[in-house]
Every structure is written in C-alpha cells, then in structure tokens.
KEKOLMAR-722041 format. One line per 2 residues: number of its first residue (from 1); their letters; for each residue x, y, z of C-alpha. Coordinates in nm, 3 decimals, m for minus. Example, Ala and Ser with C-alpha at 12.3 -4.5 7.8 and 13.67 -1.06 7.14 Angstrom:
% KEKOLMAR-722041
1) AS) 1.230,m0.450,0.780 | 1.367,m0.106,0.714
***
This chain:
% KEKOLMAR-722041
1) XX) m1.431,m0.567,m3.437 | m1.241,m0.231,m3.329
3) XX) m1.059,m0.414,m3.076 | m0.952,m0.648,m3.341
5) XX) m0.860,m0.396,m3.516 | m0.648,m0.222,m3.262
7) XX) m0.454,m0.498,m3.215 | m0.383,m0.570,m3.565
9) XX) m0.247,m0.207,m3.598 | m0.047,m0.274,m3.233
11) XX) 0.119,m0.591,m3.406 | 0.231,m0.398,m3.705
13) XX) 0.377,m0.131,m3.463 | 0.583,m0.383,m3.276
15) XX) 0.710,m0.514,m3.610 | 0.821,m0.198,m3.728
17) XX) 0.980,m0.143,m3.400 | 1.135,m0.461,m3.363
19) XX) 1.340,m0.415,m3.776 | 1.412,m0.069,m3.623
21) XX) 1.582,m0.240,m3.303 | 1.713,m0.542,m3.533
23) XX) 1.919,m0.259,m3.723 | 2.063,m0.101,m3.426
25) XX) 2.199,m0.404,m3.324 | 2.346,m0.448,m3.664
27) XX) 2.527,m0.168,m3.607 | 2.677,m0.215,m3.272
29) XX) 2.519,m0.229,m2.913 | 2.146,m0.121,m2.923
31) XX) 2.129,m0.007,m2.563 | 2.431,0.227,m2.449
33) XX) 2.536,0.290,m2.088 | 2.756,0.575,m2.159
35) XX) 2.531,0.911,m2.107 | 2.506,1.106,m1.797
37) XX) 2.256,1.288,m1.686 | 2.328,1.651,m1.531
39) XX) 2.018,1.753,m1.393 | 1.665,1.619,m1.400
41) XX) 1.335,1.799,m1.521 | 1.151,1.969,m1.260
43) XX) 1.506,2.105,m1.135 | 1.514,2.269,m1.451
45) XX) 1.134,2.423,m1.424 | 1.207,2.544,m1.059
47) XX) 1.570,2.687,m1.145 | 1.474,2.879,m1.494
49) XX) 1.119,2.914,m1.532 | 1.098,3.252,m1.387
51) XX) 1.416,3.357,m1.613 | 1.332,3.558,m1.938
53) XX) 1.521,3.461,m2.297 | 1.734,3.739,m2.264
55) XX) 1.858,3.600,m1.903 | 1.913,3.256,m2.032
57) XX) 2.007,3.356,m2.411 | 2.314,3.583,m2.196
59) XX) 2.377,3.270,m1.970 | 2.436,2.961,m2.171
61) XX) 2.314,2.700,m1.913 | 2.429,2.370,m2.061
63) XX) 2.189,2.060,m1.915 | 2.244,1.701,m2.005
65) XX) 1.852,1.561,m1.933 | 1.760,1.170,m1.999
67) XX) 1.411,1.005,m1.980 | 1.099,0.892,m2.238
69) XX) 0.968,1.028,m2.540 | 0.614,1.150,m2.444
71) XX) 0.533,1.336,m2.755 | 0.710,1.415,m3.110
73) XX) 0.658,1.686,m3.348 | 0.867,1.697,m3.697
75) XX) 0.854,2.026,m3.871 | 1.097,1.981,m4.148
77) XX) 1.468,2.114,m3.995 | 1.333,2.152,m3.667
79) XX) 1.136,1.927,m3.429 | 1.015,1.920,m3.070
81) XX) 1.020,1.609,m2.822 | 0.825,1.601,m2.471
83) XX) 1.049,1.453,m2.256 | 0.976,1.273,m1.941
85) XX) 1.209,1.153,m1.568 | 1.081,1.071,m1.290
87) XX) 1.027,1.436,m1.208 | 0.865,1.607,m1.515
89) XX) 0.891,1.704,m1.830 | 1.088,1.917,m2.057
91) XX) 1.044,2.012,m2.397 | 1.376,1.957,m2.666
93) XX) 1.406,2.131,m2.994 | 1.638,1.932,m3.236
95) XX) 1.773,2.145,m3.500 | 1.896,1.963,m3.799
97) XX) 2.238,2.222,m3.884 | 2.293,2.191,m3.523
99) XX) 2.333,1.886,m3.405 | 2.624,1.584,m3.525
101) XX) 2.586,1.482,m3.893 | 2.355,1.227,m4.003
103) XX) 2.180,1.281,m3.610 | 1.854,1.443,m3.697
105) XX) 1.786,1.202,m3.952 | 1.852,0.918,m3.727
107) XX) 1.618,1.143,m3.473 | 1.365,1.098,m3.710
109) XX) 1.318,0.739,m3.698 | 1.267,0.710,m3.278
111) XX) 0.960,0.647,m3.205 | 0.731,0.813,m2.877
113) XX) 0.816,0.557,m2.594 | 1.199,0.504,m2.662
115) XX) 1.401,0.658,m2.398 | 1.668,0.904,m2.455
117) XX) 1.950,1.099,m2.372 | 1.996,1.435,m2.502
119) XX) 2.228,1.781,m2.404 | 2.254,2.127,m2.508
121) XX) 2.155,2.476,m2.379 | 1.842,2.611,m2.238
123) XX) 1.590,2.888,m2.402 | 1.270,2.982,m2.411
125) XX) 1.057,2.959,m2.698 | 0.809,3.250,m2.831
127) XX) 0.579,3.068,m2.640 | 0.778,3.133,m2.285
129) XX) 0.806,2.746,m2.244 | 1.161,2.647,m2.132
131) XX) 1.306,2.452,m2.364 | 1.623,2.193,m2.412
133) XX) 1.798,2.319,m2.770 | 1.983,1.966,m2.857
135) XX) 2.333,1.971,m2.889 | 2.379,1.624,m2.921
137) XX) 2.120,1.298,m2.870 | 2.148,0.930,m2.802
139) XX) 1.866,0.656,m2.812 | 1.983,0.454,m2.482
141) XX) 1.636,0.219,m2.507 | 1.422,0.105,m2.802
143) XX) 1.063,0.107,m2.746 | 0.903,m0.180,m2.869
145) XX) 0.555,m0.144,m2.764 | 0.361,0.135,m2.858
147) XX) 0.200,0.371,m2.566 | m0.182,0.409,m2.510
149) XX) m0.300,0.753,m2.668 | m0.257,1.040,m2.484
151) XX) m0.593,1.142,m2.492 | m0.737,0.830,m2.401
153) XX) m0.463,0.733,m2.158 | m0.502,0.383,m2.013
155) XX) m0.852,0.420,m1.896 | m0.848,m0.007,m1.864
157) XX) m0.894,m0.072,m1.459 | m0.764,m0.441,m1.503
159) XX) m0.473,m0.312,m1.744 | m0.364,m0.019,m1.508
161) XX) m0.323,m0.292,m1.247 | m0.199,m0.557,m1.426
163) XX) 0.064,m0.342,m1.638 | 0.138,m0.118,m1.366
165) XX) 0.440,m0.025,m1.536 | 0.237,0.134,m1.810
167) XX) 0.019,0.296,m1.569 | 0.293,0.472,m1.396
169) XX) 0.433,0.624,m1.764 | 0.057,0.736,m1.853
171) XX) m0.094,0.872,m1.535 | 0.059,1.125,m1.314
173) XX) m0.225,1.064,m1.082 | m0.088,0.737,m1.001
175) XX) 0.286,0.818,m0.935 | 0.168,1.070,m0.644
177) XX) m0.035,0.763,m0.515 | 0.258,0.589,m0.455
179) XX) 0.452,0.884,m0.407 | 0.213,0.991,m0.115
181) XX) 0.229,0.650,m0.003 | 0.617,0.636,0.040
183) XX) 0.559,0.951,0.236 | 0.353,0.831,0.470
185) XX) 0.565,0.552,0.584 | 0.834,0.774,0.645
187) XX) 0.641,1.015,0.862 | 0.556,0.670,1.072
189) XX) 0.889,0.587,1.105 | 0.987,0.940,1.202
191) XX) 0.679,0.910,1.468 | 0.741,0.592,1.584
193) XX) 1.139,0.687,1.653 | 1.073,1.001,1.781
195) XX) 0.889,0.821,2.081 | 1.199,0.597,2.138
197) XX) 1.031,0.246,1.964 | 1.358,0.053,1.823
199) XX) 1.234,m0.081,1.473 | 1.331,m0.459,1.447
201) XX) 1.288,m0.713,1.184 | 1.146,m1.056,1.228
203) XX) 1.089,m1.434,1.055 | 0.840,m1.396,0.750
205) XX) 0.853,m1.748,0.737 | 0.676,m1.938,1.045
207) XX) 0.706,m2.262,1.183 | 0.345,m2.235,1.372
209) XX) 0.087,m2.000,1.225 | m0.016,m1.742,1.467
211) XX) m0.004,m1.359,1.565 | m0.373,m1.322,1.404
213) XX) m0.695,m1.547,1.378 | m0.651,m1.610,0.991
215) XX) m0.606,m1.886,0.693 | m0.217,m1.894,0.627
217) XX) m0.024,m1.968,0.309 | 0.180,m2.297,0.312
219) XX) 0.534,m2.359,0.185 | 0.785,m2.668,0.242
221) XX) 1.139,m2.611,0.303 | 1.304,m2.900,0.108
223) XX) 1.641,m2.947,0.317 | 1.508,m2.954,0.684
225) XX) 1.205,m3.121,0.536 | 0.944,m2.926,0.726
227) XX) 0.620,m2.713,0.671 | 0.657,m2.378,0.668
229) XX) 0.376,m2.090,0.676 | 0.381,m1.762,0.534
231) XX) 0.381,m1.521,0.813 | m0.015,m1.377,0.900
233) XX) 0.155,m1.181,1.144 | 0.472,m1.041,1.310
235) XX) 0.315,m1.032,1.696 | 0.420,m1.359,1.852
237) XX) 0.792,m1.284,1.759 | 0.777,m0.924,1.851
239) XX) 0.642,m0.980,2.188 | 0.917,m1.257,2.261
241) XX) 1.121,m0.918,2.205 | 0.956,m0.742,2.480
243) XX) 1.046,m1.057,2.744 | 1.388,m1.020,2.626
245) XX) 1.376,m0.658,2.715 | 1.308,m0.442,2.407
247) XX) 1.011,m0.220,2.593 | 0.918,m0.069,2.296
249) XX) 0.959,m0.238,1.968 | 0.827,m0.204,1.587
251) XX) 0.791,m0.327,1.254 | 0.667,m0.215,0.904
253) XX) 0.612,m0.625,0.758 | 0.430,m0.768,0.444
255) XX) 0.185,m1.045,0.578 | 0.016,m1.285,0.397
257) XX) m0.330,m1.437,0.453 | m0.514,m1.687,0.212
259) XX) m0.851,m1.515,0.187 | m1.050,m1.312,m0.066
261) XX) m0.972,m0.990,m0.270 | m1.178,m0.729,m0.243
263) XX) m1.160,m0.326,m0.294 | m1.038,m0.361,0.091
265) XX) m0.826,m0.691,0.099 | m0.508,m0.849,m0.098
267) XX) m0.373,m1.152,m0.001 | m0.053,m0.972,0.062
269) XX) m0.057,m0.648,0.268 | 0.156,m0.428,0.473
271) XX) 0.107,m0.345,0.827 | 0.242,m0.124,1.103
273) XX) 0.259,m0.341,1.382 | 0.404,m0.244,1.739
275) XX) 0.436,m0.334,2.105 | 0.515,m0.113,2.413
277) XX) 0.562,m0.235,2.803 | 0.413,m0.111,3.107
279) XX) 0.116,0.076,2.853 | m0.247,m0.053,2.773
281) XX) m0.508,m0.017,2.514 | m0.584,0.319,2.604
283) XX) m0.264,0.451,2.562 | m0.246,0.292,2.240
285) XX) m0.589,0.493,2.147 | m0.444,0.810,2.228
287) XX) m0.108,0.736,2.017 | m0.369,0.668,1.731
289) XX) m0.514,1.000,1.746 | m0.142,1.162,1.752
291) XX) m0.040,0.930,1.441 | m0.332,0.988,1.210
293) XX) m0.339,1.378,1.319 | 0.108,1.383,1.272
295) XX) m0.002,1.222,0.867 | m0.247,1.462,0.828
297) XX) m0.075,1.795,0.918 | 0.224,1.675,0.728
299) XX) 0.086,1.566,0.363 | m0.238,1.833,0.435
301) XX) m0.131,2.104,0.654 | m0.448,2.024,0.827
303) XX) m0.666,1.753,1.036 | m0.922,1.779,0.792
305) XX) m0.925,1.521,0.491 | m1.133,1.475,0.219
307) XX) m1.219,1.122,0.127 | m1.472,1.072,m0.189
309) XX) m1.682,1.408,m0.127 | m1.684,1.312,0.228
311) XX) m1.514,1.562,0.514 | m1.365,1.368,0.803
313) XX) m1.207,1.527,1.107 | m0.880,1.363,1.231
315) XX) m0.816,1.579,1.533 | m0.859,1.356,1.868
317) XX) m1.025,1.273,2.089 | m1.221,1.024,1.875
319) XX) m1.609,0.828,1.945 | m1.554,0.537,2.158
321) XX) m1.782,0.240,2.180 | m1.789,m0.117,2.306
323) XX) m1.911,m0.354,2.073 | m2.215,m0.424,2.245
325) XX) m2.286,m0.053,2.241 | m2.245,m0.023,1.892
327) XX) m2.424,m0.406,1.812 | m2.769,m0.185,2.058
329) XX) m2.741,0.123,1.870 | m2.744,m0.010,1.503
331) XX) m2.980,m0.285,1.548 | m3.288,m0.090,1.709
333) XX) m3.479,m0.418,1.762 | m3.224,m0.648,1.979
335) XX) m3.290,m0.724,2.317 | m3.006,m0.555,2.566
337) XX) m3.076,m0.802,2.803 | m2.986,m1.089,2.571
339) XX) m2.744,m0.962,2.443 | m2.479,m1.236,2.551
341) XX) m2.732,m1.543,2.511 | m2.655,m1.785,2.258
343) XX) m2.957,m1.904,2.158 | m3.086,m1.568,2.133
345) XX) m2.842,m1.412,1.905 | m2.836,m1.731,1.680
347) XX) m3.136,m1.688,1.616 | m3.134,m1.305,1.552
349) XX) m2.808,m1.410,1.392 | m3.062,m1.614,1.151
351) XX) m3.233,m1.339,1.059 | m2.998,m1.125,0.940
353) XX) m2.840,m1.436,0.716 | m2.555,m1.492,0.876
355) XX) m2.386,m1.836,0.849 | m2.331,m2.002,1.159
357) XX) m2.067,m2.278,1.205 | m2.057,m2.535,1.490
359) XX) m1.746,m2.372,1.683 | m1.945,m2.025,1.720
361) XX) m2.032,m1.911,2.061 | m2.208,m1.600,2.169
363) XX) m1.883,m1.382,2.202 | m1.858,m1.488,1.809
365) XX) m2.194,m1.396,1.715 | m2.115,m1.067,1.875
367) XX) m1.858,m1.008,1.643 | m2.046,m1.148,1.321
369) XX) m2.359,m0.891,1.423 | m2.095,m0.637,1.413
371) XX) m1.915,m0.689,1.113 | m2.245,m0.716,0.919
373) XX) m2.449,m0.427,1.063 | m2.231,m0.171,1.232
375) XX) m1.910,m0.123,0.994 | m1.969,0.030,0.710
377) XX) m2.198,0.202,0.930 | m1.872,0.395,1.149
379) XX) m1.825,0.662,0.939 | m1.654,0.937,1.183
381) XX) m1.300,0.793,1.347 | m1.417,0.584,1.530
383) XX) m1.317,0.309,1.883 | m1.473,m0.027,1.946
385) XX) m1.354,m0.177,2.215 | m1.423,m0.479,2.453
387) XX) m1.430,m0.802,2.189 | m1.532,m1.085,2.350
389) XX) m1.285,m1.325,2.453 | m1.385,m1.595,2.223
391) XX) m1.290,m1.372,1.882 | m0.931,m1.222,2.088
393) XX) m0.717,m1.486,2.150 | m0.436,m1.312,2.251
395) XX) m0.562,m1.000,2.450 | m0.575,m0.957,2.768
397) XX) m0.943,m1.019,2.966 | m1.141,m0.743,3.141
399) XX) m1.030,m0.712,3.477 | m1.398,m0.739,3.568
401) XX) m1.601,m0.903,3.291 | m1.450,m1.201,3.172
403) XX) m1.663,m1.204,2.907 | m1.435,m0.957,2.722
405) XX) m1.088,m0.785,2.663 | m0.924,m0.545,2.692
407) XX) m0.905,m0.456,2.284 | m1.024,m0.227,2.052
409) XX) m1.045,m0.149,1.672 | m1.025,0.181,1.526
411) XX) m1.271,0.242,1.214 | m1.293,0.513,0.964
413) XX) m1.487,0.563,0.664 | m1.667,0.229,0.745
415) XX) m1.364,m0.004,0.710 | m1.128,m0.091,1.023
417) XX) m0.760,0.012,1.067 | m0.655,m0.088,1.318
419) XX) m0.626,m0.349,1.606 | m0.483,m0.300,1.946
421) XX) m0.498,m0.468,2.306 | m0.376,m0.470,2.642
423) XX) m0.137,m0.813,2.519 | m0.249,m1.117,2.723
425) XX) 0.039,m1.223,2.928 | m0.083,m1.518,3.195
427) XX) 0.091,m1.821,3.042 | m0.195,m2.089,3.172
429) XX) m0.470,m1.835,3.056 | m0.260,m1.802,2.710
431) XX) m0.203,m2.184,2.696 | m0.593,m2.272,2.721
433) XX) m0.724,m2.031,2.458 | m0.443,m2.197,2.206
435) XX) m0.617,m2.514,2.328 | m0.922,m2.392,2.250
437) XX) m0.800,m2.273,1.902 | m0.735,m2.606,1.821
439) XX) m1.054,m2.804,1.932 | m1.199,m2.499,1.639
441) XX) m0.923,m2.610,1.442 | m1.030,m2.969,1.434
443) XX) m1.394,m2.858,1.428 | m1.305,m2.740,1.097
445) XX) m1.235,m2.389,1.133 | m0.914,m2.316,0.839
447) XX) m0.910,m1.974,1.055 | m0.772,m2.114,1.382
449) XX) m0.480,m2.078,1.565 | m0.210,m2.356,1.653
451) XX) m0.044,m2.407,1.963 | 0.259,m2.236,1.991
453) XX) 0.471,m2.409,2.278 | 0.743,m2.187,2.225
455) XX) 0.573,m1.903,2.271 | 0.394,m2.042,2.603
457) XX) 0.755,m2.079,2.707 | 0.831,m1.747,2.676
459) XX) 0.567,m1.635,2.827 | 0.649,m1.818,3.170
461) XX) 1.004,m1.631,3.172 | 0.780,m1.323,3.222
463) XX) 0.604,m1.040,2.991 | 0.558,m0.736,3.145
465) XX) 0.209,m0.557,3.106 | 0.209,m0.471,2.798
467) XX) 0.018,m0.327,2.480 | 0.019,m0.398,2.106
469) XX) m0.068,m0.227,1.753 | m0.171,m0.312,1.456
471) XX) m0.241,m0.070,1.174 | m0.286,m0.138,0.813
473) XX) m0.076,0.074,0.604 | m0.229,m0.007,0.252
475) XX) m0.624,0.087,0.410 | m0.417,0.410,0.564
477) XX) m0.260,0.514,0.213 | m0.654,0.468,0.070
479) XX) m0.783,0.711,0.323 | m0.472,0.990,0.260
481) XX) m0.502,0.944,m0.135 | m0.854,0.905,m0.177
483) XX) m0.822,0.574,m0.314 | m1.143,0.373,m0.357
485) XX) m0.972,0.017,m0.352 | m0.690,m0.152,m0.182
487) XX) m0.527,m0.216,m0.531 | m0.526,0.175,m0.643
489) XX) m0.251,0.200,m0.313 | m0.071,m0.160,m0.423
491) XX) 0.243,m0.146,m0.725 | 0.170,m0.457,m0.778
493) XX) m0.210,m0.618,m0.675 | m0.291,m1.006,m0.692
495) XX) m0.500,m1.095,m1.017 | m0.612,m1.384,m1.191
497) XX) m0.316,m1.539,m1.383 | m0.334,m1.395,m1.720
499) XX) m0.345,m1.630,m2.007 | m0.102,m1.558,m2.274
501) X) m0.132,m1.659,m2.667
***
C-alpha cells in the first residue's frame, strides 16, 4: 500500500513539473544553450577553501558554475542551493535585492533535480563553507522526475542498475567505480605501450565463430546475405597480425557470448587481450605479476588490496599449479594414478553431480573437476597451468606430454582472470583439433568451435612461436573497487526487458 502510495505522490510530482515545463515553453525556448561555465566545483574547493572571508571578501573572485540542484533551502529573501558537476558540489546563496528583477521569484519555482546555471562572487558563510553569492541564474534543464530522498538514496539493487543514470546523480560511491575503472584501463594502456605492444583494432563482427570455446550471438547481414556472429573473441584476427609481422600486438575489445548472468558474467564484457612473438606462457606469467602489481601501486600506493575484509598480496612471484595438482590437492580422496582414466573420473565425476555429455573425454572431466571443486577454492593469486588438450584448442601441446598444453589461468579471490598460452602454431595439428571441434559441434555441443579455413591458411604462411593473453577487465575493475558483482563495474548491465505500463 506505501508503494502505491509513493507512486501516486511521484505522478502528481511529474504533473506539477510537466505545467511548470509547459509554461516555460510558453514563454520561449525551455532549454537554453547560451551559459558558460568558468570553472567547475572541486576547482573551486581546492583553489579557495583554505582562503578566509576577509581574503576572498578583498578579492572579488567572480565564478560562473553550472550543474544539478541537489538540495534547496528558501528562507524568505535569501535561499541556499547545493549544487552539483561532475566534480562536486558548491553551495549558492540567492539574494532576492541582488539578483535581476522578477529572478528570485522565478528561483523559487525550480525544483531539486533541474539543472542550472548560475554566476556571481565567492564568500564564505559564518559557517566557513565556501559559497557561490548569485549574481545572476538560468534554468538550462527542467527536471521532470523527482529524485530519490537523500536520506534513503536509491538503495533499489535492480533500480541502481537499471536506471544507472539515477544511480550515478545519487551515489558518489558509484561514480569512483567507474571512475577507478577508467583509470585502470589507462594504466594498461600506458603498460602495455611502454613495453612496445602496438594497440590495433579488429572485426567485432565474425564470419566463423572462434578465438574462444563459447556459444556466440547470431546476426544476418541483409545485403551480402550472410550469417554473421558477434565476436567471442579478438584472437584469431590478432594472431593473423603476428604472421603479417606485428610481434607484439593488443587490444582492449567488447566480446559477446550467449551464456548466463551471474555476479561474475554479462553477456557482454570487456577484455584485455594480447599476443607477443618469440615469448611463451611463462613470460606471459611474469608480465601478469608486473601488470596487477603496476594497478596496484598506482590506484593504492601499495601491492596490498583489500577485497571484502579479505587482504590479498599482489607482489609476484605468485602459487603455481597444474591442474592435476590442484584437481589431487582439493579432492583428498582421488586416485593420482587415475587421474587421466576416463572411466574413472566419470564416475568420480558422478559423484560430485556433474553432468556429463557424450563429447566429454578425460582431459574434459579434468577441467569440470576443477571448475567445481578447486575455484572458488584459489583464494591467493594464483597459476594453473597445463589444461588438457581436449578443453585448449588453440594452445600449443606440451613438448613432452601430449596430454596437455602449454596454458595457464590466473585466479584470484576464487574467480579466474585470466587465460594465456604458448599459441599453437602447427597448421595440420591446428587443422585437426578444428576438426575435432566440429564432430562436438554436431554431437551437440552449442560451445564448439568451427573450422576456420582462413585461419589454417594463415597459419601455413608461418607464425612464429608465439604467446597470447587474455585478461578480463570488468572481473579486474571488481577486484580494484571491491565490487561484489560483475554489474556493480558495468554502466550499463544486461537485465530482463522491463515491462512498461
């Protein structure tokens, strides 16, 4: 009943509003473009704060500041606005005798939400708080919709994300998320040039689905008549970069894979992926440790992080493990020496309720063990490495133990963030495992790679030994801002389509 309620009193607010906007545009254009802003809020704060009335009083520092009403307080002649940019916020005074006739009564009638423009001369009140005194004002946006409360905020989980907009007004918390998170790519991109990678940009629309063992989006491009796919990943193009002789490439790149959401996964996500010739997997471990320690120094001043009351260390060298290491030392009860028998780990596969499809072999049940006892359990930064062959189509085999590859993941916190291998480049080797993709493929796997004969092509004019990276920048943004889920670190997170009356 309170809900209803609310909203009843919402709907009169917008219908107030909306007579308020209906008479500004009887009266000419509604929404100016004319003010200019001088200087922004937190400029002001760092500039002035420290100066005392007298200083600023003797002064006369004319600002012309522009942003949202945040709070309003009428007192007769004289009135005070909060006033929020992007930066911070200011307080205005609005004196009635001193601004333009008829102004404060028009002042009067705005409404916490519109935006404004406003200049004049700073002071300090008897309070010490630096303060805007109003010269002149101009609403430049009508606020229809009223803002949540200020003391309850928008405390909503599903709103925050859905209205993100709304979100960013009401919670500074939020804006240094995504502040922090613009940060962070930049210090990868000052990394990643500093070590001489060239960053490159390639199709986000595929012809063959590949790069990553995953369910693609489809799309159909009307004038050449043809299926398209989403991209799952950038790697097959990048490393037809490296034949052409790009030695070290990258790319920040939104991907798209048609799977579940969850606290850790969206449907779209954005990854740092990179390739580098004549290096392996191990030197792409080490240039982990010197990323996630470069982040850490610059947003912390330190290697040490704090992630949900937890203290993790970021400082190299990190734990490495193979998987079957890992698979030994979380499951107590397997048998070592079976640990590569099929029959064996289906049925210990069995016990642990793990659903088993036709196409699985024992490299595959490996990797299912794995995922569903050893994870979450990786709390420390963490290597796995050597994935069986059957789950690592595109990385290089062990030189002895065909069994595996060359690859590794790096977990923290219990989730993975990365993937990197020594990058298969034997074009007959490369051309069977597609093959075997598709006999999964037709075995029903949705998961399954295609054959890409272009890429087998380019693979017989030569790759050079070379390694590849992939790490996911929305997982790394979680672990720097504390975020519990994937959608706290996204603007704008898939939801459910909203239904609207």
């Amino acid at each position: 009943m309170s809900n209803q309620k609310n909203n009843i009193n919402e709907n009169d607010l917008i219908k107030e509003r909306r007579k308020k906007l209906s008479l500004l545009k009887d009266r000419g254009n509604a929404f100016p473009n004319q003010f200019r802003r001088t200087i922004y809020a937190d400029e002001l704060h760092n500039n002035y704060d420290a100066s005392t009335k007298e200083q600023l009083e003797k002064k006369q520092i004319k600002a012309s500041v522009a942003g949202r009403v945040m709070a309003k307080r009428v007192m007769g002649k004289a009135s005070f606005v909060k006033l929020q940019d992007v930066s911070n916020q200011i307080q205005i005074r609005f004196e009635r005798d001193r601004l333009p006739d008829g102004l404060y009564q028009e002042f009067k009638k705005w409404d916490v939400g519109d935006i404004i423009g406003v200049s004049g001369v700073l002071f300090k009140t008897n309070t010490n708080e630096l303060t805007v005194l109003a010269d002149n004002s101009q609403l430049l946006t009508k606020s229809l919709r009223p803002l949540p409360e200020k003391f309850h905020g928008l405390s909503d989980q599903e709103t925050r994300y859905r209205q993100r907009y709304v979100d960013l007004i009401m919670n500074e918390e939020s804006r240094l998320v995504f502040e922090s998170r613009s940060k962070i790519i930049s210090i990868i991109r000052k990394f990643m040039d500093s070590r001489a990678f060239l960053e490159v940009e390639t199709p986000m629309m595929h012809s063959v689905p590949g790069g990553a063992v995953a369910r693609p989006f489809e799309t159909h491009h009307n004038t050449l008549d043809m299926k398209l796919y989403l991209r799952i990943a950038p790697e097959l193009f990048l490393k037809r970069l490296v034949v052409g002789g790009y030695e070290k490439v990258y790319e920040i790149n939104r991907n798209f894979r048609n799977e579940g959401v969850s606290t850790q996964h969206n449907p779209e996500f954005t990854m740092l992926e990179l390739y580098e010739a004549y290096a392996d997997y191990e030197d792409f471990m080490k240039l982990i440790e010197d990323l996630m320690s470069e982040i850490s120094s610059e947003i912390f001043n330190s290697d040490t992080i704090i992630y949900q009351d937890q203290e993790i260390n970021l400082k190299g060298p990190y734990r490495r493990l193979t998987m079957e290491q890992s698979i030994i030392e979380h499951n107590p009860d397997i048998d070592k020496k079976n640990i590569r028998d099929f029959e064996y780990l289906k049925n210990y596969s069995k016990k642990l309720n793990i659903k088993i499809e036709n196409s699985y072999q024992a490299g595959k049940l490996q990797a299912e063990i794995f995922e569903k006892t050893c994870e979450s359990k990786l709390l420390e930064p963490t290597f796995i490495y050597a994935y069986p062959t059957e789950v690592s189509p595109l990385s290089r085999r062990n030189d002895n133990d065909s069994f595996i590859t060359d690859r590794f993941e790096f977990f923290a916190l219990g989730r993975e963030l990365a993937n990197g291998f020594s990058e298969l480049n034997d074009p007959e080797d490369q051309s069977q495992r597609f093959l075997d993709q598709v006999e999964k493929s037709n075995a029903g796997d949705d998961e399954a790679m295609s054959f890409d004969h272009d890429y087998i092509r380019a693979l017989e004019y030569g790759l050079p030994p070379t390694a590849g990276l992939g790490i996911g920048i929305d997982r790394l943004v979680m672990l720097f801002t504390n975020s519990v889920s994937i959608r706290d670190v996204l603007l704008f997170p898939y939801m459910r389509q909203e239904k609207f009356e």
